[in-house]
C-alpha positions as CSV (number, residue, x, y, z in Angstrom):
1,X,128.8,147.1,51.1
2,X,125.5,145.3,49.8
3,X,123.6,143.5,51.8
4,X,120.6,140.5,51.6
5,X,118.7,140.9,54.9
6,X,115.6,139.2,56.2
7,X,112.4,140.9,58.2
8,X,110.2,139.2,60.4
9,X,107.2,140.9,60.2
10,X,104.4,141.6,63.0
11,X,102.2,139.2,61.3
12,X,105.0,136.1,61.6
13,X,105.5,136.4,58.1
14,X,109.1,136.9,56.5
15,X,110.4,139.5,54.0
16,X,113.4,139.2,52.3
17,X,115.2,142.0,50.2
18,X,118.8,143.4,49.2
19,X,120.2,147.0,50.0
20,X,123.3,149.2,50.1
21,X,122.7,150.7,53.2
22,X,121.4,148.4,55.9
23,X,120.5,150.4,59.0
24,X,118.9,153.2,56.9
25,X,116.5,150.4,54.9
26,X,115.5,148.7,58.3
27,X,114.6,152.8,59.1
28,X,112.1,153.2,56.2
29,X,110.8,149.5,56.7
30,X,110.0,150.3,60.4
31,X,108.6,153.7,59.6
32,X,106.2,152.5,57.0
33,X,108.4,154.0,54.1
34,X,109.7,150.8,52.6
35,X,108.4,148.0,50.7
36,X,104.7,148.3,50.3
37,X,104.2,144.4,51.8
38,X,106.3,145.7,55.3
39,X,104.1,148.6,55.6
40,X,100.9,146.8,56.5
41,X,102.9,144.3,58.7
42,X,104.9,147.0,61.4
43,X,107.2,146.5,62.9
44,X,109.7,144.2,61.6
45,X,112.6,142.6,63.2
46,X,115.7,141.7,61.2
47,X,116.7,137.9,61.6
48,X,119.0,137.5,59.0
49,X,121.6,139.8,57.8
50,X,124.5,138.9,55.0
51,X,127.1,140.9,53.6
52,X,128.4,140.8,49.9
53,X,131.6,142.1,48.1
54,X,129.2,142.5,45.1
55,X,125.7,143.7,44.3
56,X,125.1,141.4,42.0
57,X,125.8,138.8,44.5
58,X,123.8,140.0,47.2
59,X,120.6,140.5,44.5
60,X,121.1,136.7,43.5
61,X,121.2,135.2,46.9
62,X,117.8,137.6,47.7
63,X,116.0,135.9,44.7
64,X,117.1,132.5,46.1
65,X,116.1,133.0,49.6
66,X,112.4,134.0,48.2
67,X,111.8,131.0,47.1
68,X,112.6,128.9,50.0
69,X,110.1,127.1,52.4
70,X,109.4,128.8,55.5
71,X,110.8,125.9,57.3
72,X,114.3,126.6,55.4
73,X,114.8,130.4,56.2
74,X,113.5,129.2,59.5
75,X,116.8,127.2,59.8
76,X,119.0,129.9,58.2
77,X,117.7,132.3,60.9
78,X,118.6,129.7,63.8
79,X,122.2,129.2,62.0
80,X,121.1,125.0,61.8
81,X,123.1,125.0,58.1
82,X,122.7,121.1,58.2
83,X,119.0,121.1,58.2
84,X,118.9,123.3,54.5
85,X,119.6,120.6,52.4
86,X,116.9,118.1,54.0
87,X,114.7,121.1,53.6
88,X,115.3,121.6,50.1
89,X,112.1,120.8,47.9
90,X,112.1,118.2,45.1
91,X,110.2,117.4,42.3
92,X,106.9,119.6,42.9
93,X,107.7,120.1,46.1
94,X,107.9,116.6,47.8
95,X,111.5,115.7,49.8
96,X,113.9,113.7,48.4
97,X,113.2,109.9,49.2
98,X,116.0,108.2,51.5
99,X,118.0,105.8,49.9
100,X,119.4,102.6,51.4
């Protein structure tokens, strides 16, 4: 099964990527042998792990989690799914505006 899986990386950064085989790409990450940015930033940790029924689907939901704010995979990781939308950027960047 495909997966869409999130590092944290020694640095406190985040890295987030897709794969077939989960346990064998956290291998290569930790060993220095995967993507180029989690080499430099050993070891990794993964915080977020989810399963698809389709590649295609687990490839589309690692381009969307790239662009989120830290403070929104942040929340993903915890599991506080209430939080995403008020952490979703709008126009430029700036959060939505409560209305009354």
């Amino acid at each position: 099964m495909p997966y869409t899986y999130m590092l944290r990386c020694a640095d406190g950064s985040y890295y987030v990527g897709s794969t077939w085989q989960l346990e064998r790409r956290l291998d290569q990450h930790q060993s220095g042998n995967g993507a180029e940015y989690t080499k430099r930033r050993r070891p990794v940790e993964l915080v977020y792990a989810a399963e698809f029924d389709r590649v295609e689907d687990a490839f589309a939901w690692e381009k969307r989690l790239q662009n989120w704010s830290r403070a929104k995979r942040e929340a993903l990781i915890r599991g506080d799914f209430g939080a995403l939308p008020h952490l979703s950027s709008r126009r430029g960047g700036k959060p939505a505006r409560e209305t009354r």
